[in-house]
C-alpha positions as MATLAB code, in Angstrom:
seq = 'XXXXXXXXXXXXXXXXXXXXXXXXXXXXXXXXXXXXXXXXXXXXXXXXXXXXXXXXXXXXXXXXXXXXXXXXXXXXXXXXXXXXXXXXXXXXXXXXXXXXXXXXXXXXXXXXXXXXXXXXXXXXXXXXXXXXXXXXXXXXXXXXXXXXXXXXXXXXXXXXXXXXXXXXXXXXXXXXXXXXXXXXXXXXXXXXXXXXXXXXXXXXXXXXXXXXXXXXXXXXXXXXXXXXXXXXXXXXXXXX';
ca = [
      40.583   69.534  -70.097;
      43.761   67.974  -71.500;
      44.625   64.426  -70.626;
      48.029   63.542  -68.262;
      49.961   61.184  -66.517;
      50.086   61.971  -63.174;
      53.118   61.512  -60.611;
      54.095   61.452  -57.099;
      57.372   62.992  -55.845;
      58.773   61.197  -52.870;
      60.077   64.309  -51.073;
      59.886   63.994  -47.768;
      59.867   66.882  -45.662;
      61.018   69.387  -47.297;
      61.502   73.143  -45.838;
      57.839   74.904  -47.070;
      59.075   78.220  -47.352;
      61.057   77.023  -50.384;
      57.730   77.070  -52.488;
      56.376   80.272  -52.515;
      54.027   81.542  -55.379;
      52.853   77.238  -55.618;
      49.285   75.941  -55.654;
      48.906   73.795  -52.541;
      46.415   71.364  -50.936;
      46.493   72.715  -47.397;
      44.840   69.941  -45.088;
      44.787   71.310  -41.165;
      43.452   69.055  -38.580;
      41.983   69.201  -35.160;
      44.302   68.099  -31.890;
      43.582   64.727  -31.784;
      41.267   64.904  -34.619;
      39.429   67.067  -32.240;
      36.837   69.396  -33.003;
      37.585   72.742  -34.266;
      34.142   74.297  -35.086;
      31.244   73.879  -32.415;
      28.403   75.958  -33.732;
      27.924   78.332  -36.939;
      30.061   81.025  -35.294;
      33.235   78.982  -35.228;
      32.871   78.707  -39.066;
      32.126   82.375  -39.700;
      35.052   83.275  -37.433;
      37.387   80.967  -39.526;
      35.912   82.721  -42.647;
      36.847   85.975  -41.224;
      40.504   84.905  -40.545;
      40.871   83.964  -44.159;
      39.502   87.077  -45.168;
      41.968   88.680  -42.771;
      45.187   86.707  -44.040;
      44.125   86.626  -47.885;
      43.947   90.690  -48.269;
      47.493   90.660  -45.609;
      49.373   87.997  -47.754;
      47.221   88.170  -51.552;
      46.803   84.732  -52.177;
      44.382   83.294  -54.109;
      41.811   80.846  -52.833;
      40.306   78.185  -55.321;
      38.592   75.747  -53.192;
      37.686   75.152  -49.596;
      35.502   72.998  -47.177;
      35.580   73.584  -43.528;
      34.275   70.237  -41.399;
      33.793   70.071  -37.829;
      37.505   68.620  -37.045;
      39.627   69.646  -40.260;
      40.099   72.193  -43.331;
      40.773   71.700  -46.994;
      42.025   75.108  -48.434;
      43.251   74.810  -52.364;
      45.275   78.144  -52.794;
      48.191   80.029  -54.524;
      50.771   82.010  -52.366;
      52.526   85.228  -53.740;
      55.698   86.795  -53.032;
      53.942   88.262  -50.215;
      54.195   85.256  -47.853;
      54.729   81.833  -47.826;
      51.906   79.032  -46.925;
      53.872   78.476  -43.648;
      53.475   82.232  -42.742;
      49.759   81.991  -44.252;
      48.678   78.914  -42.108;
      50.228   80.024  -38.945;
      48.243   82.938  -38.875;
      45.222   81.871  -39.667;
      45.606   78.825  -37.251;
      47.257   80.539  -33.360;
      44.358   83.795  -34.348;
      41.752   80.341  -34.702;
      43.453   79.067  -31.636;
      43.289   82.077  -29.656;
      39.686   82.572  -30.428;
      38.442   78.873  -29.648;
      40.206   78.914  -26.372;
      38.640   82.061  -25.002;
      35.498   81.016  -25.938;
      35.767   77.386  -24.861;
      37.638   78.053  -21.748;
      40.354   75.375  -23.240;
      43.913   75.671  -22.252;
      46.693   74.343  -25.341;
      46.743   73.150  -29.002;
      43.631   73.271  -30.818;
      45.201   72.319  -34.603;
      47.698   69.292  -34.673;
      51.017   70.006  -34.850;
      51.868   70.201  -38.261;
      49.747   70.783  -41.517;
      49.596   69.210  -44.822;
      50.496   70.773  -48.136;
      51.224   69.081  -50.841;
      52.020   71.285  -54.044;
      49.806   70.835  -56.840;
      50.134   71.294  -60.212;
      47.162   73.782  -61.055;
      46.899   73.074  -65.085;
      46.193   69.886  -64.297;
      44.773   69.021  -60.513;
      43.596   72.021  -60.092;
      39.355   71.420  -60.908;
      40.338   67.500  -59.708;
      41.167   68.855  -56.232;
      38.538   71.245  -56.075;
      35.708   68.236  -56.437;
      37.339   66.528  -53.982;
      37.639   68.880  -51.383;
      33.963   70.029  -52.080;
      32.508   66.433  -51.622;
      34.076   65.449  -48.515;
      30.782   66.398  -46.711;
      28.909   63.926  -48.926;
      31.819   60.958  -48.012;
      31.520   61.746  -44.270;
      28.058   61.184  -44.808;
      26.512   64.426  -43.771;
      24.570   65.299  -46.959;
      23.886   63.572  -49.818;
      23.917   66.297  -52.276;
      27.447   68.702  -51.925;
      24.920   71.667  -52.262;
      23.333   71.385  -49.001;
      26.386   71.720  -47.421;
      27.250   75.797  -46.187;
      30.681   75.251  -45.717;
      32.176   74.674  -48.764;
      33.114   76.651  -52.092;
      30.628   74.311  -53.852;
      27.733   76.553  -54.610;
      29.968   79.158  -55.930;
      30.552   77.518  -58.807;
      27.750   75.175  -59.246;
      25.080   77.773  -58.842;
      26.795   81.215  -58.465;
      26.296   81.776  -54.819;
      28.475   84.825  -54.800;
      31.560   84.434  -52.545;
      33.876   87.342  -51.790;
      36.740   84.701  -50.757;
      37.229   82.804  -53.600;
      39.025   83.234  -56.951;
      38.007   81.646  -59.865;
      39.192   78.433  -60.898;
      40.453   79.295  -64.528;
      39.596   75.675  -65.682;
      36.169   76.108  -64.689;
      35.917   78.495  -67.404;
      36.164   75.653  -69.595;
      33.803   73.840  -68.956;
      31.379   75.247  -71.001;
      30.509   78.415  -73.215;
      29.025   80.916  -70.642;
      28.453   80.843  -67.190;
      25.312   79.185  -67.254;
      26.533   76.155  -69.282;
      29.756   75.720  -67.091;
      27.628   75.940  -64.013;
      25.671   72.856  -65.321;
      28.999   71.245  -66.142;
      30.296   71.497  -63.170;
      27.324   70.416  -61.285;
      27.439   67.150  -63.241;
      31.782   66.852  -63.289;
      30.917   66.889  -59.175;
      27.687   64.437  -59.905;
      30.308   61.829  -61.393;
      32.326   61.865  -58.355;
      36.152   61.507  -58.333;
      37.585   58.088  -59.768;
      39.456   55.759  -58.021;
      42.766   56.270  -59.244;
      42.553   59.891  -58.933;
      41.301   59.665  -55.586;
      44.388   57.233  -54.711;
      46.684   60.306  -55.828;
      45.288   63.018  -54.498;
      45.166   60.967  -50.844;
      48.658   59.823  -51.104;
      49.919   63.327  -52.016;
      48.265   64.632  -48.807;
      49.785   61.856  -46.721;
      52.866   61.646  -47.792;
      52.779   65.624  -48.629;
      54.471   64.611  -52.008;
      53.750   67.018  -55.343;
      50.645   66.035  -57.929;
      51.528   66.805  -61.216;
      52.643   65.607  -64.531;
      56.801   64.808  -65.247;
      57.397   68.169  -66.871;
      56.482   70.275  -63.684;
      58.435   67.729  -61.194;
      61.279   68.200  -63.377;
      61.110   72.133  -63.305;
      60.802   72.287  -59.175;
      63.385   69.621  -58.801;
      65.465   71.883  -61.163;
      64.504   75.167  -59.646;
      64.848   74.254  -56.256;
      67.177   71.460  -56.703;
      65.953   68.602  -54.489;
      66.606   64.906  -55.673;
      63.606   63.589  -57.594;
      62.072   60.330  -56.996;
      58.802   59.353  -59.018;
      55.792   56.935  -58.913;
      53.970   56.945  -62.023;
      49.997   56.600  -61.631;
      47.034   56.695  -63.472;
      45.482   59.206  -65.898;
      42.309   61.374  -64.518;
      39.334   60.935  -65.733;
      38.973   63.275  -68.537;
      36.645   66.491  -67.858;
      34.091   66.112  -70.476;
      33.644   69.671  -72.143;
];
């Protein structure tokens, strides 16, 4: 994987339907950093209502990890619907469900989601090992492969996975599928480094773009909002 300076757009809040057919970081919270999944059917449901919304809208999922009180989704939206129309969806059918079944009355998911754009040649396998070891930061396994609820085992051991889509820079990682599943076993094993972990959790706070100066440029050109960059650090280069 090529290095790359990364930057930070201060955007703001900018309308999301604007970005259609982007990579985003979709991070969707519990009410109150309430609980959203209770037992293994709450996460099997959710599953289901990506299924649901993935072959009604055709976008592409990357990544995922589903805790008990948040979701990290890494996908690509198509022409046929926005991430806006994607996550609201998949998150009043969630609501719906949880409230019959928990007898709750009002919001389940906070009030509004983050997405920060990301720029896939770059952040894309970055993102993906940081979604997938959020289970071993909250301290719930120690190993990202015990954990169900992730996208993890698809590509560290081929656990087939009728969701997902391929990350194409996984496919670098090595010469066959056997090598890049050892790869990526031990790209996840080195955990993500500081600085990149710094970037990827301001861009989901402050719901600003990752990606290097060339692709800021060509959204602030294409959709012609005023661009304001940070510069940061350079990944950690995927060893290949």
């Amino acid at each position: 994987m090529h290095n790359f300076y990364g930057n930070i757009l201060s955007m703001g809040r900018l309308p999301r339907y604007i970005f259609s057919g982007l990579t985003y970081h979709v991070v969707n919270r519990g009410n109150n950093r309430q609980p959203v999944f209770i037992d293994d059917a709450d996460f099997d449901r959710y599953f289901e209502l990506l299924k649901r919304y993935k072959e009604r809208y055709g976008f592409k999922l990357y990544h995922y990890v589903l805790m008990n009180n948040h979701v990290h989704l890494l996908l690509e939206t198509t022409e046929k619907g926005t991430v806006s129309k994607i996550m609201q969806g998949i998150t009043l059918a969630h609501t719906r469900y949880f409230n019959r079944k928990y007898g709750n009355v009002g919001h389940v998911w906070q009030g509004r989601f983050k997405s920060p754009v990301i720029e896939k040649d770059s952040y894309l396998l970055h993102c993906g090992r940081y979604i997938e070891l959020n289970p071993v930061r909250a301290g719930l396994v120690q190993d990202p492969g015990e954990y169900r609820w992730s996208s993890y085992r698809f590509y560290a051991y081929g656990e087939p996975n009728e969701l997902l889509d391929m990350d194409f820079l996984y496919e670098t990682l090595g010469e066959n599928e056997s090598e890049c599943r050892v790869r990526y076993r031990e790209f996840v094993g080195d955990g993500v480094p500081k600085e990149t972990l710094k970037q990827i959790r301001q861009s989901i706070t402050n719901n600003h773009i990752l990606g290097q100066d060339s692709f800021i440029e060509q959204l602030a050109n294409k959709f012609r909002f005023k661009r304001r960059t940070r510069r940061m650090g350079r990944p950690k280069k995927v060893s290949q």
